[in-house]
C-alpha positions in Angstrom: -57.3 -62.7 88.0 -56.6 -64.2 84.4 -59.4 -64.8 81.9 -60.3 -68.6 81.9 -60.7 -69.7 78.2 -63.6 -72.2 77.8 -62.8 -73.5 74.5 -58.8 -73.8 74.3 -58.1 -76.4 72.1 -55.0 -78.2 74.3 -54.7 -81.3 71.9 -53.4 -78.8 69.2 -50.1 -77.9 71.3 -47.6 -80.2 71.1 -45.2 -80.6 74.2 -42.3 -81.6 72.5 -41.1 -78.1 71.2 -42.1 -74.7 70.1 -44.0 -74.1 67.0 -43.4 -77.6 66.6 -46.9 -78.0 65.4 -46.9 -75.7 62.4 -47.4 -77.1 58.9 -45.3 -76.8 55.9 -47.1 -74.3 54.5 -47.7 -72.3 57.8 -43.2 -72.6 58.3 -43.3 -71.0 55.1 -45.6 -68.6 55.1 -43.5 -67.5 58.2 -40.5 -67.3 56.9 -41.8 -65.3 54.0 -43.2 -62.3 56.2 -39.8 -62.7 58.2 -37.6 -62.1 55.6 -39.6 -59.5 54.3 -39.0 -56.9 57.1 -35.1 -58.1 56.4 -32.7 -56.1 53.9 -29.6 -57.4 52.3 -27.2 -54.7 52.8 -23.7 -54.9 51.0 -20.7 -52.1 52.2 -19.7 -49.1 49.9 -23.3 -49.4 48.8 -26.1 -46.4 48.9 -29.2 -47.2 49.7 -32.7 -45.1 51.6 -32.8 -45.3 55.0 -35.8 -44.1 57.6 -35.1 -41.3 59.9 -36.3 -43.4 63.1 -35.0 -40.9 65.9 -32.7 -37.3 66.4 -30.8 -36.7 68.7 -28.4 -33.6 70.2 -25.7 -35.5 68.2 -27.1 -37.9 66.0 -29.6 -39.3 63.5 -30.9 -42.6 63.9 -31.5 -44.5 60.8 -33.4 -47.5 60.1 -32.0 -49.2 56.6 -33.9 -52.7 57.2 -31.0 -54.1 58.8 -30.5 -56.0 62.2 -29.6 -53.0 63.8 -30.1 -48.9 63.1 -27.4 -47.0 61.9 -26.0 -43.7 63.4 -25.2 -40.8 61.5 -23.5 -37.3 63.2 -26.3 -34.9 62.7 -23.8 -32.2 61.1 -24.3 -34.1 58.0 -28.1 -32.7 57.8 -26.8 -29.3 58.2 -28.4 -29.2 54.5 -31.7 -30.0 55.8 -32.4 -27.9 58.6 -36.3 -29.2 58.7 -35.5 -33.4 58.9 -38.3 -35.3 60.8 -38.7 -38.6 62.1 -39.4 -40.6 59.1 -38.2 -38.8 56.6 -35.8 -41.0 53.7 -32.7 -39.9 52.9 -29.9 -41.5 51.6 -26.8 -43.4 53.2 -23.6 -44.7 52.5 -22.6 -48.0 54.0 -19.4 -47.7 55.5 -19.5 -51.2 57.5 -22.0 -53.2 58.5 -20.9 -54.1 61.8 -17.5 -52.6 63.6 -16.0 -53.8 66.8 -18.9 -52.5 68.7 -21.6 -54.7 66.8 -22.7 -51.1 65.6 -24.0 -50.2 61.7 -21.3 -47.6 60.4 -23.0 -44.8 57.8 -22.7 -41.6 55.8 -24.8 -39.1 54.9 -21.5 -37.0 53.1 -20.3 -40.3 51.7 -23.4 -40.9 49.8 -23.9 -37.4 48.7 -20.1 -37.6 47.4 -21.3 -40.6 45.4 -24.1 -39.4 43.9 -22.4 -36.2 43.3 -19.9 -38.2 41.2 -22.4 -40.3 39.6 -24.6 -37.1 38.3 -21.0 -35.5 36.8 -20.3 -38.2 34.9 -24.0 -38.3 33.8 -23.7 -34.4 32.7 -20.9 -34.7 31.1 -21.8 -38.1 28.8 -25.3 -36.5 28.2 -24.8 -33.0 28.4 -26.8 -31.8 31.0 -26.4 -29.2 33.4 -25.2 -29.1 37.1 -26.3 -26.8 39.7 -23.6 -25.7 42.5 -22.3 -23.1 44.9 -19.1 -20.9 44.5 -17.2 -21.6 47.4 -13.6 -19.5 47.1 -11.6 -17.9 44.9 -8.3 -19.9 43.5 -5.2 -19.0 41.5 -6.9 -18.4 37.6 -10.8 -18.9 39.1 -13.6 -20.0 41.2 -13.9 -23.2 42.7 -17.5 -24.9 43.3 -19.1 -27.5 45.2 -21.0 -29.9 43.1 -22.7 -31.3 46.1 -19.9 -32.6 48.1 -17.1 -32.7 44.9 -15.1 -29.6 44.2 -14.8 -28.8 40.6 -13.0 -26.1 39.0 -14.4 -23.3 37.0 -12.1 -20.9 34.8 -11.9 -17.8 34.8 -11.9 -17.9 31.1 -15.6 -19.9 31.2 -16.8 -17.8 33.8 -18.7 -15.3 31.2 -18.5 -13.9 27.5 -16.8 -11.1 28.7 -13.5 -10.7 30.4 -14.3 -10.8 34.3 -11.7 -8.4 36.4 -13.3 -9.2 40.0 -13.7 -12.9 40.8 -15.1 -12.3 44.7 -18.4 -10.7 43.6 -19.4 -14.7 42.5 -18.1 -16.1 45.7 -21.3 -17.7 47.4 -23.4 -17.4 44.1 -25.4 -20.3 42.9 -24.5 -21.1 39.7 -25.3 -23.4 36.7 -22.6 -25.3 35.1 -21.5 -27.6 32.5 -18.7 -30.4 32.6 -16.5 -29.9 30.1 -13.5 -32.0 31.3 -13.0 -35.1 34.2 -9.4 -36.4 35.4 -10.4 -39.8 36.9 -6.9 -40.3 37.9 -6.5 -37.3 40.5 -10.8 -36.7 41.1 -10.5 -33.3 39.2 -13.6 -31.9 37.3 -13.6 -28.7 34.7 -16.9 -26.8 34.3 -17.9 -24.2 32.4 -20.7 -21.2 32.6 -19.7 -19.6 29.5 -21.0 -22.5 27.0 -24.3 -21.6 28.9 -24.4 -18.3 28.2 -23.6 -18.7 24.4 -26.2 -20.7 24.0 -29.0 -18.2 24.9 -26.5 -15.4 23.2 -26.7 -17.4 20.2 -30.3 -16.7 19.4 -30.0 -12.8 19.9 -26.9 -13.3 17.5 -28.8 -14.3 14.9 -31.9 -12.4 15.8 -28.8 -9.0 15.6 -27.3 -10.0 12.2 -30.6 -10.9 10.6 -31.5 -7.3 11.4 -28.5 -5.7 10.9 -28.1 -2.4 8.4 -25.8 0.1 7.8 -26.8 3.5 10.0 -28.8 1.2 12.3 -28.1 2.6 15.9 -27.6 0.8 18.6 -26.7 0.1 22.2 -24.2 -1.6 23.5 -21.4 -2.0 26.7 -17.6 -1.8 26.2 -16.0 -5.4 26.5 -12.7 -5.1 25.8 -10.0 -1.9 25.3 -7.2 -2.0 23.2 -4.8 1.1 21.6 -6.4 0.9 18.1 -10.1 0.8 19.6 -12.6 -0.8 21.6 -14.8 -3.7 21.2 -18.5 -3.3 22.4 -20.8 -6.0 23.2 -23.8 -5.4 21.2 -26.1 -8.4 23.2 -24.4 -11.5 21.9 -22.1 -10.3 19.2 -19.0 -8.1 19.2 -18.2 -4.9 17.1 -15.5 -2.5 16.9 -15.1 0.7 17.4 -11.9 2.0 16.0 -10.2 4.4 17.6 -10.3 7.0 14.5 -14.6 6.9 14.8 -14.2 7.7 18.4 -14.0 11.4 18.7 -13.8 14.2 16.2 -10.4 15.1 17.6 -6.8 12.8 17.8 -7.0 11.2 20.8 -4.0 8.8 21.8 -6.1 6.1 23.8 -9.9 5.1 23.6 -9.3 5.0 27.6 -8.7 9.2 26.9 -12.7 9.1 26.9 -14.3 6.0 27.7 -14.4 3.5 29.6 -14.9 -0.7 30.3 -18.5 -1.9 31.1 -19.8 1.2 29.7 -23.0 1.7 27.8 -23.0 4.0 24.9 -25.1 4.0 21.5 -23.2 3.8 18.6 -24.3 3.5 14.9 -23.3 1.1 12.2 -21.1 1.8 10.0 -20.0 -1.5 8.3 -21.2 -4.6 8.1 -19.3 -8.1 6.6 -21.8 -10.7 6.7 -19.2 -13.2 5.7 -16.9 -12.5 8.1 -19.5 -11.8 11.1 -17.9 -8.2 11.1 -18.9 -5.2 12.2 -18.1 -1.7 12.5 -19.0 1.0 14.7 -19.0 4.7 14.8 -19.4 6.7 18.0 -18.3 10.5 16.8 -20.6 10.0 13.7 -23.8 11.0 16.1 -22.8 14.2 16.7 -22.7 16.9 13.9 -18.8 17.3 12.3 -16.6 20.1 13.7 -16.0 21.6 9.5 -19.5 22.4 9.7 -19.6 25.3 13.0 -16.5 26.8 11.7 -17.4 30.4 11.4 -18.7 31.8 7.8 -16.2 34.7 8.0 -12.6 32.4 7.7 -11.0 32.6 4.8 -7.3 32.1 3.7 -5.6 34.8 5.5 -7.1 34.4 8.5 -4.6 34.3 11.7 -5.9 30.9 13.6 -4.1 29.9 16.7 -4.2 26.2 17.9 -2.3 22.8 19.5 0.1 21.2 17.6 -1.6 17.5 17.5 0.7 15.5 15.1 4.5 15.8 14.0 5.7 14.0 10.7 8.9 14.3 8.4 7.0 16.4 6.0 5.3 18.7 8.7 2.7 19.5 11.7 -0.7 19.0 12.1 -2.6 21.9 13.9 -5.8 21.4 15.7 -8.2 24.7 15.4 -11.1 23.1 16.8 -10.9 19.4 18.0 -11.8 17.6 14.3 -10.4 20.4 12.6 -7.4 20.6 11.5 -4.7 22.2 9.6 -1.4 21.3 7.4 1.7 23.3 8.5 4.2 21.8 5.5 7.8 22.4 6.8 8.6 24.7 3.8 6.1 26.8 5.8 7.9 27.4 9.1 10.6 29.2 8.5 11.9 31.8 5.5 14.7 29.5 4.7 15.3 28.1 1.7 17.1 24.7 2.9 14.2 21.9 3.9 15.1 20.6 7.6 13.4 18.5 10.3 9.9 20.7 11.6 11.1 19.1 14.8 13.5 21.9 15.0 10.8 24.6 14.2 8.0 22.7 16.5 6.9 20.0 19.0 4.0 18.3 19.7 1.8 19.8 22.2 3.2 23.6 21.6 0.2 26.3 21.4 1.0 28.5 18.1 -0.4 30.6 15.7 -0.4 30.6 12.1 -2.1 32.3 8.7 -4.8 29.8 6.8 -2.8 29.6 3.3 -5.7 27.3 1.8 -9.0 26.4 2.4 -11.2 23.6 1.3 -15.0 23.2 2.8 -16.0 20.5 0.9 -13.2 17.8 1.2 -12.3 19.5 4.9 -8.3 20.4 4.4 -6.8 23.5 5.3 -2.9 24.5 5.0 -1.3 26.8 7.4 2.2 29.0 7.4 3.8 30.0 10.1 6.5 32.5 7.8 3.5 34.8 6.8 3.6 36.0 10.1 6.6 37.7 9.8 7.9 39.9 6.7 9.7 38.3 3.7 13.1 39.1 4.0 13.4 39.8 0.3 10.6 41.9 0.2 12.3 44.3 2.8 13.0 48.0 1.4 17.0 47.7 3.0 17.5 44.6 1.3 19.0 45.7 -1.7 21.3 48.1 0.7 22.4 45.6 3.0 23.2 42.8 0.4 24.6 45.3 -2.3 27.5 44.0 -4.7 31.1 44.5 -2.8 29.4 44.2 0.5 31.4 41.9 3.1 28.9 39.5 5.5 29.6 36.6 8.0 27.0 33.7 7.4 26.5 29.6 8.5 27.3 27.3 6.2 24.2 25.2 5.8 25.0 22.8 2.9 27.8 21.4 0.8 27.4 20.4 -2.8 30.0 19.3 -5.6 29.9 22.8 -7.2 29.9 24.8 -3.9 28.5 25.5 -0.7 25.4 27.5 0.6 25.8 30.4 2.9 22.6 31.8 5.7 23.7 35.5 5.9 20.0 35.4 8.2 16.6 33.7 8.1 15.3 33.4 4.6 18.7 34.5 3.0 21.2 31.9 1.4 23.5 32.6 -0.8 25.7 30.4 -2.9 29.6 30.3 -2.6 31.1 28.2 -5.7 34.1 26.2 -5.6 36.4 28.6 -7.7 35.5 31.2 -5.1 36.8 29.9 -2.2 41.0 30.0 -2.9 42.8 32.0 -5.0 45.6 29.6 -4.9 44.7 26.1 -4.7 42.2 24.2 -6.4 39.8 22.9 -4.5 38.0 19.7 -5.9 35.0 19.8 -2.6 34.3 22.7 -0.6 34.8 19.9 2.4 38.1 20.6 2.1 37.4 24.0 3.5 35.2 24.1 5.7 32.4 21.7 7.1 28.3 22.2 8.0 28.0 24.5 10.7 31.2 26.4 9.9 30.8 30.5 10.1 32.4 31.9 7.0 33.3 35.3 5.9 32.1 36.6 1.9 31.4 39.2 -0.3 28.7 39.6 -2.3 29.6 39.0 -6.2 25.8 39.1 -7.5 22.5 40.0 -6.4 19.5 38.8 -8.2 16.3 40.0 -5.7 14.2 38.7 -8.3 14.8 35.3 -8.4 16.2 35.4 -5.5 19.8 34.7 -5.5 22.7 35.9 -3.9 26.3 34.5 -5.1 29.0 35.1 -2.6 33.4 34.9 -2.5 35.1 34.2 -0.2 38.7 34.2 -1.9 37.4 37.9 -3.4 38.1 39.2 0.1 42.1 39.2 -0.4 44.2 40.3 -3.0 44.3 38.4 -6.2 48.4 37.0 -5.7 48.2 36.1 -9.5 49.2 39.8 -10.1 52.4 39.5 -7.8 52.7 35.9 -9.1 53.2 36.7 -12.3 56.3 38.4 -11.5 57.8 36.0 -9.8 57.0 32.6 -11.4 58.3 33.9 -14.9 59.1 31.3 -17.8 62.6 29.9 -17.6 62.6 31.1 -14.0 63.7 28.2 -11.2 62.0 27.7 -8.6 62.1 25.2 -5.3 58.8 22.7 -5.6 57.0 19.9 -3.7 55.7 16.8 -5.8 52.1 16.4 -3.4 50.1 14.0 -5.5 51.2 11.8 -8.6 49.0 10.0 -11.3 49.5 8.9 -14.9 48.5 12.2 -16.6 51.5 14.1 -14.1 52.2 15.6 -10.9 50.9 18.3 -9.0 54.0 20.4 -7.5 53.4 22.5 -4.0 55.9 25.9 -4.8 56.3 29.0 -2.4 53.4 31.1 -1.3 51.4 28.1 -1.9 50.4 28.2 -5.2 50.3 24.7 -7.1 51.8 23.7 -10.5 51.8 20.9 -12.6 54.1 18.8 -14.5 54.0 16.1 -17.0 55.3 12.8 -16.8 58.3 13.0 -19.3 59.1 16.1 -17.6 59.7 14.5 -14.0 62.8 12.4 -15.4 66.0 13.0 -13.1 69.6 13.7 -13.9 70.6 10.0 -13.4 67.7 8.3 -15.6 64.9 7.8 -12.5 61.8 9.8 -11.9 61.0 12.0 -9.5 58.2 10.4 -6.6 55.7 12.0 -4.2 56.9 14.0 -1.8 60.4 14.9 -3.4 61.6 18.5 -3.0 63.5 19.3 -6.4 64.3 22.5 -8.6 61.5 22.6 -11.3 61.8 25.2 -14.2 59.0 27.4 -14.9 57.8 26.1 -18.9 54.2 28.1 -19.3 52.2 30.4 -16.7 48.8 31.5 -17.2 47.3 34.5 -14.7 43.7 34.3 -16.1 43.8 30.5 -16.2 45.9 30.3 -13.1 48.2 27.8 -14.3 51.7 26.6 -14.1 53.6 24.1 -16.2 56.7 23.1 -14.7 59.8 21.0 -15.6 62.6 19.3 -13.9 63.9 17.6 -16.8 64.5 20.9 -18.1 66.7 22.6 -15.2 69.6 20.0 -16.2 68.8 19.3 -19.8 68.9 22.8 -20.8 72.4 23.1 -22.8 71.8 19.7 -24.2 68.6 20.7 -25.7 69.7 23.8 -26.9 72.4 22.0 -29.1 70.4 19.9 -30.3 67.9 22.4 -31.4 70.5 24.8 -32.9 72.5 22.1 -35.1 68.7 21.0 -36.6 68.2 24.4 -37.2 71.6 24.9 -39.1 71.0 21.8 -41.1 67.7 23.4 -42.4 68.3 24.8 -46.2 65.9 28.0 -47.7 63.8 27.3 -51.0 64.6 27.7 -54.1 64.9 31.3 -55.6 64.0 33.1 -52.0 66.6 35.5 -50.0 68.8 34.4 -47.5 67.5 35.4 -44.3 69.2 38.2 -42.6 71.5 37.7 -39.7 69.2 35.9 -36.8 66.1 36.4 -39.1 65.8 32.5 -39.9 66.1 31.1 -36.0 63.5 33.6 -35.0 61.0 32.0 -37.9 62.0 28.5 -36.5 61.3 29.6 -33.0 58.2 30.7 -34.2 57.1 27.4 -35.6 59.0 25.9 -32.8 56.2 27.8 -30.3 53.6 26.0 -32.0 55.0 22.4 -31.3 52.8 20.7 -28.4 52.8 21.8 -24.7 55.6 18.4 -24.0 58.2 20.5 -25.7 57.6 23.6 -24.0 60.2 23.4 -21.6 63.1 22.9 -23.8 61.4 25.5 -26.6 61.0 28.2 -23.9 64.9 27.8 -22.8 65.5 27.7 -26.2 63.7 31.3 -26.9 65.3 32.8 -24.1 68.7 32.2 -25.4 68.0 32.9 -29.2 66.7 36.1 -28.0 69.2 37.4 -25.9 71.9 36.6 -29.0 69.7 38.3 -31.7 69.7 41.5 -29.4 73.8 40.9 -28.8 74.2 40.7 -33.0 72.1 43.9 -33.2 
């Protein structure tokens, strides 16, 4: 049974309508706390909503609307501890769809904020927090809560990064460095953070720095002259030649990338922010274990490390090494490539020539290992004058050509030895490099060393025989081979060559005689020791003429005053006389002209 009220006040409701009896100020006072628990919501907009329920599928969110707002519950897959009445924030999608229902977002709102903190970072440089999420084409791409940005592989570190899948699903702190509004792309950057905090222990290094300071540091980079180390923040090299004692080809021969090693300092360019670093300078140098007893003469055996135009470089120990100049190899006097004695890698063994502690050099011969052929007791047998050999032909000069009779023994064949008969300007006319030829020793000089050789001294000198054939006045059948202004060389039998002057070349019917005509030529001068032989053609048809003309000059000629007349054929043999001292043009008509004054003095007689 309901409560009876005693004092209800029934003249204070009004019948006509209710809440009709409210004052002004009571209406408003209403409408005041009524709009309060009211929120003007606007879409696309983020505001804080109230978690008011959860269910298997959803979260129920009250933003101070008309009506809650669903949102799936994978969206809270972030927070795996959400309560009723926890705020989070929500992205108005629509305020009311065809259902009369509150569309929103948890991801939306996340994506918003997400975009609103990267443009934040990047105008006032702060830094971003996010999660590496896969490996792309170039570098790593990371979730910025909800927007994917890009992050090089060049801004990943300081250092060159080989393996990009160790930092996928790795927290990481960025900074923006770039945003394309256009296509929603963002660049970051991890490096920039890392040089920041390296740039203290940079200047903390190079404030500290000295020459012979060692320290430690990890190989960054690997290149063929050297490696660059990381020394905590800044970079030094170690060049390849401060690596190791010994050659090496490649740093990678013995080291490698990301290792630790300590190195010392060996330079530093404070200008420049240079350095340079020594690894092999730690350990003690290879000169100074190299035993007390080796001494030039010593027989070393060792790898051939290095090979240059001049000669070989012979590693002993690795960091020692030794000189083998090319005039070393071999006994032979003519200078060749040591690629033809040596190669690089071969194992050999040689004699220490020189020896130098203090400035570390050493020069090696391979020769001394074997006896000097000149110094052999047979030499002066096998190589005696007269003494026929068959050698290579090594070199060609303008004088002559040089002869190997064997290893260490040249000897030198000169021009004027090589033909009896013709007369050879180049020896390349004979024979060529690589040629075998057949000589005779001429001279043997053991000490200087010298050996002149012949190879025409092997025949019969034919000047003897020559002599008897090619007499003056004597015709003979010759080949004009080679024409200039001073004459003509003439090709006769048995291959001997003559010569002829220009005014003796004129022909019978005024013109002169060309290259390669076959005429008669008359024999004007011949010279066995000079092997030489003046002919004329002029002179085989001009030969009566010119005696007339010499004998009616010689008839007009008149004897001095007061002396004897000559006797009979006495006065042409004086003018022939002076006639044989007349230049060599008039030799061929004054050697006719002999003949036949001779022959008719002995008829008179």
């Amino acid at each position: 049974m309901a409560e009876v009220v005693d004092n209800f006040d029934w003249d204070n409701v009004s019948a006509n309508a209710f809440g009709g009896n409210y004052t002004a100020e009571q209406r408003a006072e209403m409408e005041q706390m009524y709009s309060s628990t009211l929120t003007t919501v606007q879409e696309e907009e983020v505001i804080k909503g109230t978690v008011v329920g959860i269910t298997d599928r959803d979260v129920i969110l009250n933003i101070g609307f008309k009506s809650d707002g669903l949102v799936p519950l994978s969206e809270f897959r972030d927070l795996p501890e959400l309560k009723v009445g926890d705020e989070v924030e929500v992205f108005i999608e629509d305020q009311e769809d065809q259902n009369g229902q509150l569309i929103l977002s948890r991801k939306k709102a996340k994506i918003k904020q997400a975009w609103k903190s990267i443009y934040d970072a990047l105008e006032n440089d702060t830094v971003l927090e996010g999660v590496v999420k896969r490996r792309t084409k170039g570098g790593l791409i990371m979730d910025l809560d909800g927007v994917e940005a890009f992050l090089p592989g060049s801004q990943i570190d300081v250092k060159p990064i080989r393996d990009f899948d160790i930092y996928v699903g790795r927290r990481m702190e960025v900074k923006v460095v770039k945003i394309n509004a256009a296509f929603d792309n963002v660049v970051v950057s991890h490096k920039v953070l890392i040089e920041k905090d390296l740039e203290k222990q940079r200047e903390a290094i190079l404030n500290n720095l000295e020459k012979g300071q060692i320290l430690e540091g990890v190989i960054k980079n690997m290149t063929n002259f050297g490696v660059f180390i990381d020394l905590g923040g800044v970079d030094g090299l170690l060049h390849i030649t401060d690596i190791s004692w010994g050659r090496i080809a490649h740093p990678s021969e013995v080291l490698q990338l990301d290792q630790k090693l300590n190195i010392v300092v060996l330079d530093f360019d404070e200008a420049k922010k240079r350095i340079s670093l020594g690894l092999k300078q730690l350990t003690p140098h290879p000169w100074d274990s190299l035993p007390a007893d080796m001494g030039v003469g010593s027989k070393v055996k060792g790898r051939i490390v290095n090979v240059a135009d001049y000669g070989a470089f012979m590693e002993i120990i690795p960091g020692v090494e030794g000189l083998i100049h090319v005039s070393e190899m071999s006994w032979s006097q003519h200078l060749r490539n040591p690629q033809d004695f040596i190669k690089q890698g071969d194992v050999v063994e040689a004699q220490i020539l020189t020896l130098d502690r203090e400035d570390r050099k050493m020069s090696l011969g391979i020769k001394q290992l074997t006896e000097d052929p000149w110094t052999r007791g047979d030499f002066g047998t096998k190589y005696a004058v007269g003494t026929n050999h068959n050698g290579l032909v090594r070199n060609l000069t303008n004088f002559g050509l040089f002869v190997e009779l064997e290893e260490g023994v040249d000897g030198l064949v000169h021009v004027s030895d090589l033909s009896w008969t013709k007369k050879i300007k180049h020896p390349s006319e004979v024979v060529k490099v690589g040629d075998r030829l057949d000589v005779v020793v001429l001279e043997l000089d053991v000490a200087n060393r010298r050996l002149a050789l012949g190879h025409k001294q092997l025949e019969e000198n034919p000047w003897d025989t020559f002599q008897t054939v090619f007499t003056p006045g004597s015709v003979h059948k010759a080949t004009i081979t080679e024409k200039t202004d001073r004459g003509a060389v003439l090709e006769l039998p048995y291959g001997i060559e003559g010569f002829a002057y220009p005014k003796s070349l004129g022909k019978e019917d005024g013109s002169q005689a060309e290259n390669g005509e076959t005429l008669d030529f008359r024999v004007v001068e011949f010279s066995k020791d000079d092997r030489r032989v003046v002919l004329s053609h002029s002179a085989v048809y001009n030969q009566q003429a010119e005696e007339d003309t010499r004998n009616s000059k010689f008839a007009k000629k008149k004897p001095a005053a007061g002396a004897a007349a000559p006797a009979a054929g006495e006065g042409k043999v004086a003018d022939l006389k002076k006639a044989e001292k007349s230049t060599l043009g008039d030799l061929d008509a004054l050697s006719a002209l002999r003949d036949k004054m001779l022959g008719n003095e002995q008829g008179a007689e």
